[in-house]
C-alpha positions in Angstrom: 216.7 88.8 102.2 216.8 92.3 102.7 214.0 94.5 105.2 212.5 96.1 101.9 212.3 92.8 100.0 210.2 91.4 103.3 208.1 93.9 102.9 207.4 93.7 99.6 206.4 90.4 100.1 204.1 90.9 103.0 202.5 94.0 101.8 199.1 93.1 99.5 199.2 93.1 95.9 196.3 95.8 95.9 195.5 94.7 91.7 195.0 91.4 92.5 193.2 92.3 95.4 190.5 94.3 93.3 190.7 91.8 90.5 189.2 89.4 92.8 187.0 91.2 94.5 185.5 92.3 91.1 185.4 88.8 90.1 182.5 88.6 93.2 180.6 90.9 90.8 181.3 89.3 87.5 177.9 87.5 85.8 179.4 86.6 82.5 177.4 83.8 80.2 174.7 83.6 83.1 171.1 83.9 82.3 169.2 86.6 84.1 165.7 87.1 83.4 164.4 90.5 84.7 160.7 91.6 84.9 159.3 94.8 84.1 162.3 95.7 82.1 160.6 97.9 79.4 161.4 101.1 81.7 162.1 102.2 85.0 163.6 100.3 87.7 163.8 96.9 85.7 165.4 98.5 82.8 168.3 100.1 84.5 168.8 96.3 86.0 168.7 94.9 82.9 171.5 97.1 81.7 174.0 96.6 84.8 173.4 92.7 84.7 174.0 92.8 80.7 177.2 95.3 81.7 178.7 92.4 84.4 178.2 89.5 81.4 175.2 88.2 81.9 172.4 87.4 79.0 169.4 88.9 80.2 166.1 88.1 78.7 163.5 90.9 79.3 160.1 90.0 80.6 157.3 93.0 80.1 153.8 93.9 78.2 155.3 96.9 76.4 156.9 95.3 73.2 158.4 98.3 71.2 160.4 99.5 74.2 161.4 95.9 75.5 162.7 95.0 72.3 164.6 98.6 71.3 166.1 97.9 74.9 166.8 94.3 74.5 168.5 95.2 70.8 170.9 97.2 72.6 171.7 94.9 75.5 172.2 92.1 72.7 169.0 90.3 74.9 166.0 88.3 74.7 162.4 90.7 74.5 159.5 88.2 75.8 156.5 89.8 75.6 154.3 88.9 78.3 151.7 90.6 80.5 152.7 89.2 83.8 148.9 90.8 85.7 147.7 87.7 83.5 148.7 84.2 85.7 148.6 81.9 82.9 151.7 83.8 81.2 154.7 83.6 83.4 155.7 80.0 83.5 155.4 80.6 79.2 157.7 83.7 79.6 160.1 81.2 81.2 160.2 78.5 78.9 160.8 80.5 76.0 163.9 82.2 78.0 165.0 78.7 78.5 164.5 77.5 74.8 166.0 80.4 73.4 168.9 81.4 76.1 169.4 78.4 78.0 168.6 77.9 81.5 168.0 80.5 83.7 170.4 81.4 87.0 168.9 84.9 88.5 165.6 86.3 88.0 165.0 89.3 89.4 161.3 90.1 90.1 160.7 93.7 89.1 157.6 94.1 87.6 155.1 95.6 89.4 152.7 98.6 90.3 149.6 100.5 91.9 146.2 99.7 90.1 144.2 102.5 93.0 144.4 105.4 94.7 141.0 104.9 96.9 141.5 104.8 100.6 141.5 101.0 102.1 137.4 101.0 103.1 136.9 101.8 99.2 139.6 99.9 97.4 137.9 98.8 94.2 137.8 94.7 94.4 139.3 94.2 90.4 141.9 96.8 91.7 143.0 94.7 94.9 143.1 91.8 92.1 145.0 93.6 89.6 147.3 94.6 92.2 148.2 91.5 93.4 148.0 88.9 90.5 151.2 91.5 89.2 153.0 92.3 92.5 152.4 88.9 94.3 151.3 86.0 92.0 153.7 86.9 89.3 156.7 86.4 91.5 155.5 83.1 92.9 154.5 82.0 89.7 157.5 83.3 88.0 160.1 81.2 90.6 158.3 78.1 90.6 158.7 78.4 86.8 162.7 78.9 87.2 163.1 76.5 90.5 163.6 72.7 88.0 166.4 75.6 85.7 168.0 76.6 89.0 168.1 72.7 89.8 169.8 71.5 87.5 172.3 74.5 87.2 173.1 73.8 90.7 172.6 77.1 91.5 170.3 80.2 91.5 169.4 83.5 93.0 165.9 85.8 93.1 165.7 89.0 94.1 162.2 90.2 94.8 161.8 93.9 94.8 158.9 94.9 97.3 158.8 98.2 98.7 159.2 100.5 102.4 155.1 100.3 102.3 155.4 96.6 102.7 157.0 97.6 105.9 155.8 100.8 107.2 153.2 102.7 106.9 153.3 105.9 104.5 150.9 109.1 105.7 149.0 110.5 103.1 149.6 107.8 100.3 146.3 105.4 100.1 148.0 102.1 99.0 147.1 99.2 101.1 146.7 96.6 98.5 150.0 97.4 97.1 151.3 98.0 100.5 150.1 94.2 101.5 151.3 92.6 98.3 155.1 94.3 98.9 155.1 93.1 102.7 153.8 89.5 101.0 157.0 89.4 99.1 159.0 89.5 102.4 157.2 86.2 103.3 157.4 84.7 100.0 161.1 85.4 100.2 162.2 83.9 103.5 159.9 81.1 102.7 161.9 79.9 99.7 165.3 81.0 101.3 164.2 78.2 103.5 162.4 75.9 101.4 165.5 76.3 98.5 168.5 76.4 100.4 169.3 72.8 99.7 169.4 73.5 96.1 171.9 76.3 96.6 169.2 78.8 95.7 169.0 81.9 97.3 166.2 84.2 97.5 166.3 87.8 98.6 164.1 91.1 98.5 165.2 94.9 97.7 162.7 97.0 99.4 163.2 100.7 98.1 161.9 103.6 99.3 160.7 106.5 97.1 162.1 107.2 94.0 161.4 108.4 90.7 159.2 106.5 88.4 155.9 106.2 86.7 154.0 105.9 89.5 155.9 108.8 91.6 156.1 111.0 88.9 152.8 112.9 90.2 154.6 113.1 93.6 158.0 114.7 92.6 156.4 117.0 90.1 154.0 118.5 92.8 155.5 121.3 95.1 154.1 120.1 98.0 154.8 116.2 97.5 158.6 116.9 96.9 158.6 118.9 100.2 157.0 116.2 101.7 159.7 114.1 100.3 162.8 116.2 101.7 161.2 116.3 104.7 161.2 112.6 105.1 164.1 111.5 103.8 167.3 112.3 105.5 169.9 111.7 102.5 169.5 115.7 100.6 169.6 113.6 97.3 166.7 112.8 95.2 166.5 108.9 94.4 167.1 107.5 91.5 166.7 103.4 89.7 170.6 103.4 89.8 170.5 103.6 93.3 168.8 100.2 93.9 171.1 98.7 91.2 173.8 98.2 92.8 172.3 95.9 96.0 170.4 94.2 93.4 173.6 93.4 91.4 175.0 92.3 94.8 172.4 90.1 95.8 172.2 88.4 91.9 176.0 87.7 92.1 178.5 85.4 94.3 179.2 88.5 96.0 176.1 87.8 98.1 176.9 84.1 98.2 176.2 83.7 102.0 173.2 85.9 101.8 169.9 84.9 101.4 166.0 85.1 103.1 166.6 89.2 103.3 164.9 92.4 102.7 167.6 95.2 101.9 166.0 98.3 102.5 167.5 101.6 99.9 165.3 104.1 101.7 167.5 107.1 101.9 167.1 106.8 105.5 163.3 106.6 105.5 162.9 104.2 107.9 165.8 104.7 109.8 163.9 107.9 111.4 
C-alpha cells in the first residue's frame, strides 16, 4: 500500500462526519408539543422543531395566529388557555389523539401579569402569574410523563428566565422572578424523579430579549442603554438565539444532559 493510500485511509471522511453529527439534531416523525407558540419565543421553536422533522402541535389562547402558524408548519393548533389549570392535561390528550404520543414538550408559555414593586404585588396578579409560568409546566409534564412512558423516551425543556436567578435593578418582577427560579427546581426534580424512564428534563434560562413584554424596554432610550450597558455581547437579542440550545436540549444531541439550566444571557450574568 502506498504512503498516500495510508493516509487516505486514516484521514476522516469529513461528509460522513457531519452527516452524523447532523443526525444528533435530526427530530423527524417525533411529536413535539410547544407552548405559547402563537408568537414570540414559542413560535420561532415551533418552526425550528417542525424544520428538523418533528410534528409539533401548538399549544396557546390566541387561535387565529396559532392556527395560520400551525397551517404553515403542516401542525396541530390546540387552543387552550394554559393561566386556566383545568386545561393542560386536555391540550395534551387531544395532541395525543390526533398526532400520536408525545416525545418533547417544550414549556414556553409564559409572562408578567404586574409591574407593582413586591410590598404591592396585586394577590390575582401573583396568581395569574404563577398558575401560567409554574402550574402550567407541572401540570403540562405530568400530562406527557404515561406518553413519554411508553415511548421509552422523552425530553422537556422549561424555559425560565435570568430573574429566576438574579436579581434585575429597576425591573419590579418578583412573582415572575420566583415562578422562573421555581422552574429550576421543578426541573432537577423530574431529571431525578424521571431518569429511569429515559426522560430528561432541562431549563433554558434567557436573558433579555425582544418580545411582548420587553417591547416597552427596547423602544425607550434610556431602557436600551440600560440594556448595552449590561450586556457584554454589542448584539441585540433575538427568539432565534434561544433556539438553537432549545433544539439541542429537545434532541439526542443532548442525550447525556439532563436536570440543567442553560443560561443565553449575552453575558448578563457572567459580569
Amino acid at each position: 500500500m502506498s504512503a498516500e493510500h495510508a493516509d487516505a485511509r486514516r484521514r476522516p471522511d469529513a461528509s460522513g462526519g457531519r452527516t452524523n453529527a447532523l443526525r444528533l439534531f435530526d427530530l423527524t416523525d417525533r411529536i413535539a408539543v410547544v407552548t405559547g407558540a402563537s408568537s414570540g419565543l414559542g413560535a420561532a421553536v415551533a418552526e425550528a422543531l417542525a424544520g428538523l422533522g418533528a410534528r409539533v402541535a401548538l399549544i396557546a389562547r390566541r387561535a387565529d395566529r396559532l392556527e395560520e402558524l400551525a397551517k404553515g408548519l403542516d401542525g396541530l393548533a390546540v387552543v387552550r388557555d394554559l393561566g386556566d389549570p383545568g386545561q393542560a392535561a386536555s391540550g395534551i390528550e387531544e395532541v395525543a389523539e390526533h398526532l400520536g404520543p408525545p416525545e418533547i414538550l417544550i414549556n414556553a408559555a409564559g409572562n408578567r401579569f404586574t409591574t407593582e414593586r413586591a410590598e404591592s404585588e396585586p394577590l390575582e396578579a401573583v396568581q395569574n402569574t404563577l398558575a401560567l409560568n409554574l402550574m402550567a409546566p407541572i401540570l403540562l409534564s405530568q400530562a406527557v410523563f404515561p406518553h413519554m412512558v411508553a415511548a421509552g423516551r422523552g425530553s422537556i425543556v422549561n424555559v425560565s428566565s435570568i430573574s429566576g436567578r438574579v436579581g434585575v435593578p429597576g425591573i419590579p418582577q418578583a412573582s415572575y422572578a420566583a415562578s422562573k427560579a421555581g422552574l429550576s427546581g421543578l426541573t432537577t426534580e423530574l431529571a431525578v424523579q424521571w431518569a429511569r424512564h429515559s426522560i430528561r428534563v432541562n431549563t433554558v434560562a434567557p436573558g433579555f430579549f425582544r418580545s411582548e413584554i420587553t417591547d416597552d424596554l427596547y423602544d425607550s432610550e434610556r431602557g436600551a442603554a440600560y440594556l448595552r450597558r449590561n450586556i457584554p455581547l454589542p448584539v441585540e437579542g433575538t427568539a432565534e438565539d434561544m433556539v438553537g440550545a432549545i433544539a439541542w436540549l429537545a434532541g439526542d444531541a443532548a442525550r447525556y444532559v439532563t436536570g440543567q439550566t442553560v443560561v443565553v444571557d449575552g453575558g448578563w450574568t457572567a459580569r
